[in-house]
C-alpha positions, 0 to 999 in steps of 0.5 A: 500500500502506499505511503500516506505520511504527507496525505492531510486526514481530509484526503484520506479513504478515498475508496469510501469517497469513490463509494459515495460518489457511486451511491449518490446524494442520499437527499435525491428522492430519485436516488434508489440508496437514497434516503426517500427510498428508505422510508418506502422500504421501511413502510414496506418491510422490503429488503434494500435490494438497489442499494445492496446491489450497488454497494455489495460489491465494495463491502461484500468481501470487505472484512475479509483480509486479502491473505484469505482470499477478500479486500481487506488491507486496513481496517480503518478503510474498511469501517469508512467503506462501511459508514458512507453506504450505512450512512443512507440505510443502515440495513446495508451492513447486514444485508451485504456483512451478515457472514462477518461473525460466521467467516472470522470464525472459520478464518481464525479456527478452520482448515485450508479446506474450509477457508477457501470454502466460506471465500468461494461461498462470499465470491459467489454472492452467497451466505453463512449463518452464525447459530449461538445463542438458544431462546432459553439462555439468552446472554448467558452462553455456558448455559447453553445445552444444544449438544453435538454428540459423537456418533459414527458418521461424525457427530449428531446435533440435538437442540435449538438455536435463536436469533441465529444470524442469516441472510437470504441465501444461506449455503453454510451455518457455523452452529456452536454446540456442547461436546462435553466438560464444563466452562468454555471448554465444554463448547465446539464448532461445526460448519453446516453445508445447506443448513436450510436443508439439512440431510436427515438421518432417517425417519427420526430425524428433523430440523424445524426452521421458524423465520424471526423479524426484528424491529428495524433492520430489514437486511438483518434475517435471523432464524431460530433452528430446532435440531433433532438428531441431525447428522453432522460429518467428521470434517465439520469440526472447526478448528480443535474440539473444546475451542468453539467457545474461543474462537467465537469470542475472537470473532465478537471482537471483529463483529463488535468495532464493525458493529459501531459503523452503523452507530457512525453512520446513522448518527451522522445522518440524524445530525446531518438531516437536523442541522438542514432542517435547524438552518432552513425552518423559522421560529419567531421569525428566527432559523431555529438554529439561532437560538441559543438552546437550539444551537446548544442541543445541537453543539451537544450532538455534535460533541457526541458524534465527534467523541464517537468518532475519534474512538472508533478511528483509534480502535479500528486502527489499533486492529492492526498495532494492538489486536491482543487489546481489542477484548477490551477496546472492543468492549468499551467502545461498544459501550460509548457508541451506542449510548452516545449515538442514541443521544445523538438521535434524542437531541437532535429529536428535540430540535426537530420536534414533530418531524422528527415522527413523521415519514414525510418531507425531508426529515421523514428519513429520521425515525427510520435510522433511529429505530434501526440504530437502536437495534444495532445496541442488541447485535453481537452482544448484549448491552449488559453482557458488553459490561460483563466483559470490560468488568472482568478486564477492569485490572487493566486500569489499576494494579496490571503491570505494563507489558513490554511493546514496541513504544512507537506503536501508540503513536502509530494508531492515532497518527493519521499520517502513518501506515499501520502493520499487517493485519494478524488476526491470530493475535487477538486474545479472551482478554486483556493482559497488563496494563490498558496501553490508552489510559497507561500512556496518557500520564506522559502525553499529558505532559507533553500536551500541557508543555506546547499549550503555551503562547507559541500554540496560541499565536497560532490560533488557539484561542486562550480561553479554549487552552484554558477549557482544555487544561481544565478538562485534561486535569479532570480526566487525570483526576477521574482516572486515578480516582477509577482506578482507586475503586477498582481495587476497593472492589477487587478487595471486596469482590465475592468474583460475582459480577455486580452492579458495582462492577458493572457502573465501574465498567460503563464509566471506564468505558467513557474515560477511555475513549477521554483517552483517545480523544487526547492521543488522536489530538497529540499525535496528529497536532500538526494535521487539519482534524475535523475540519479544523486548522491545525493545533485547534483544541475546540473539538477535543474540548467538546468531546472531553467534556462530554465523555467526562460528563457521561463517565460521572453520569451527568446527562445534561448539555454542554456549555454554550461556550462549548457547545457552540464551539462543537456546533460550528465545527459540524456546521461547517463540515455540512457546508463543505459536504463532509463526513461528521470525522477527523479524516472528514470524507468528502460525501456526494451531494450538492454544496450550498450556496457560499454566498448564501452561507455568508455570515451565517455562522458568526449569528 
């Protein structure tokens, strides 16, 4: 791949802006990936078969590592391919990625043999369903009881599965079963040919398949199997006997810092269709983004999406210099983007008002992307089993010693100029060992932060009281640190090694400080970049996102300070004036530019 050291973070994933391009403006009622086309889907219940057909091909093998047959080179390409098609109807992704959980599986555990199998299967436009969960056990996974059995063809599969992942053509299905013992151990993976059907048996023999619909996601088919002594061959086996379990979770980490583009994507559009409609509609003869609680609801989004936004970057990158991390960055950004997009589509709710119910007009597309990102939340895992996993990592930002790594590494995952590793996905890992490498390396780019917010930053146009904002923030994310840290061994003290709802909170605000963390080293280490549209060595959205994720970590809800507020405000206004993606590498996106003349002065109201 060529080098990118010199390419400003504006110019970056040109493949995404290529994709955008194609798809056209998602405003166009014509437009078949549209927005308008959308709403009739969703009235319909109809899958996205026009968009699906033209953004199938970019994303289809786009998870795929080019090792193993697909297109994936960089994660961080990847997820930007992912948000600009998801960006006109989040159905997209399950709808062309639905195999994602099923093919990591198999491409971390399975044979040459099988490998090729599940490529040649997406090469085809076909599908492979992922069966793991059962009606009976939800969440909790060691419970589950569908067992495969030893039998002389191979082994025989008995019980049921639910809300198994499926797409309309399903030619495989990688079904999780218990093969005896306890704990993790206990769990197998079997890759099903034709699981829709499967051969029988004999007259005793039988699988039932009843079809599941979920609010929202029309491109989201799940399935729930019923299975009765059904045979299964020898060579089903995936991977070793008792790692079904593992792998599984490996895969999850993938599926979940996937998952979060939907986040991005919707919250984009929501925030996106509410700044057009808070610039064009008058209240007392006023647009209604002139007034100050308007623009405050709105600025308050937009800091969301912004801290949203400089998490994911930094965890889809670190897929490629820290993937033995990603069980907890995985985790925590899980938390933050689907809390935080959800906040995202409730303000922007407030400022549309009725519209914001309505499938009409320009705005009608709203209430779709809202109930279809609130589905995202319960994909993959569980929001109270997301928790489960950082609690059990909460070592992590406390006692853990720090494991030796290359020291350049940090550097390498937020600096947008630089090129990342070789993807190896074999080194994802159940949990993390050693000390959290985000909140473990700030204490000393804190004190390089501080250091270069003196006059000579500021004469280039940071403004005093926005270094001051920040100072104060910084200070604050040292103090919530290092009081976290304190109660996680309180409790570690206290712990019975059950997982309660101290645990769990402790989880939920560690989540949010860690993507603090983030923000901070994106900011330092690419201080010498335009971010967000903003000039280079600007603290404004780095104020903004800090001030709402140290909020959110002490569970305060309200909106920011206009100051602030205004100051995230501007910055998404003027990167909707320029028809770009609400991110640091802001993608230039299809559409028409308004008007400069008609923007003058717009923004100084």
């Amino acid at each position: 791949m060529t080098a990118v050291a010199n390419i400003a973070p504006a110019q970056l994933y040109s493949a995404a802006a290529e994709l955008d391009a194609a798809l056209g403006d998602p405003a166009d009622p014509e437009n078949a990936c549209g927005f308008a086309a959308m709403v009739t889907r969703a009235e319909r219940g109809a899958f996205p078969d026009a968009l699906t057909e033209a953004a199938g091909p970019a994303l289809r093998m786009s998870y795929v590592p080019v090792a193993a047959g697909g297109d994936l080179v960089r994660y961080d390409e990847m997820f930007a391919l992912v948000r600009v098609a998801a960006r006109r109807d989040l159905t997209v992704m399950p709808a062309t990625m639905i195999d994602i959980t099923a093919t990591s599986c198999v491409l971390l555990a399975g044979s040459e043999a099988q490998r090729q199998r599940v490529v040649e299967l997406l090469r085809g436009g076909g599908s492979i369903g992922f069966a793991f969960s059962e009606p009976g056990h939800g969440s909790d996974l060691l419970a589950n009881t569908c067992a495969l059995t030893p039998s002389e063809a191979g082994w025989r599969l008995d019980g049921s599965k639910w809300l198994a992942g499926f797409g309309r053509r399903a030619e495989a299905a990688l079904v999780i079963g218990h093969t005896g013992g306890r704990g993790p151990a206990a769990f197998s993976a079997v890759l099903l040919e034709n699981p829709l059907d499967l051969p029988s048996a004999g007259p005793d023999s039988a699988t039932s398949i009843r079809f599941q619909r979920v609010a929202g996601m029309r491109g989201a088919h799940f399935t729930e199997f019923h299975f009765d002594q059904v045979p299964v061959a020898a060579d089903a086996l995936v991977g070793q006997l008792g790692r079904g379990m593992e792998t599984a979770m490996k895969a999850m980490q993938i599926v979940r810092a996937t998952s979060t583009a939907a986040n991005l994507a919707g919250a984009d559009s929501a925030l996106r269709l509410s700044l057009d409609f808070a610039r064009g509609h008058l209240v007392a003869n006023r647009p209604v983004d002139h007034h100050p609680a308007n623009r405050r609801e709105l600025g308050t989004a937009a800091a969301a999406l912004i801290a949203c936004d400089a998490a994911a970057l930094a965890c889809v990158r670190a897929m490629h210099t820290f993937p033995e991390t990603q069980s907890l960055w995985s985790g925590t950004l899980k938390t933050v983007l689907t809390a935080l997009s959800e906040e995202v589509f409730a303000r922007c709710a407030d400022v549309l008002g009725t519209r914001s119910v309505l499938r009409e007009g320009p705005a009608g597309a709203f209430d779709v992307l809202r109930a279809d990102n609130a589905a995202v939340r319960y994909f993959d895992t569980s929001p109270t089993a997301n928790l489960r996993l950082v609690s059990m990592q909460l070592n992590c930002f406390a006692d853990a010693k720090a494991i030796e790594r290359d020291p350049e590494l940090l550097a390498t995952t937020y600096d947008l100029g630089r090129e990342l590793p070789p993807l190896e996905f074999g080194r994802l890992a159940l949990s993390t060992r050693g000390r959290d490498v985000v909140t473990g390396e700030l204490a000393g780019v804190l004190a390089e932060v501080r250091a270069v917010l003196d006059p000579v930053v500021l004469d280039r146009g940071v403004l005093e009281a926005d270094a001051a904002l920040l100072v104060e923030a910084l200070e604050q994310l040292e103090a919530e640190l290092s009081a976290a840290a304190a109660d996680i061994r309180t409790i570690a003290a206290q712990s019975t090694g059950q997982r309660g709802p101290a645990q769990l909170d402790l989880a939920a605000r560690i989540a949010y400080l860690h993507a603090a963390a983030s923000c901070v080293h994106l900011w330092w280490f690419n201080r010498h970049r335009p971010l967000y549209g903003c000039p280079p060595g600007a603290v404004g959205w780095l104020t903004a996102a800090l001030s709402l994720l140290l909020d959110r970590a002490s569970e305060r809800t309200a909106r920011l300070p206009m100051p602030v507020a205004d100051t995230a405000f501007r910055i998404v206004s003027r990167l909707r004036r320029e028809q770009r993606l609400f991110s640091a590498a802001p993608i230039q996106l299809a559409g028409p530019h308004p008007d400069p003349e008609d923007e003058k002065g717009r923004m100084l109201a």
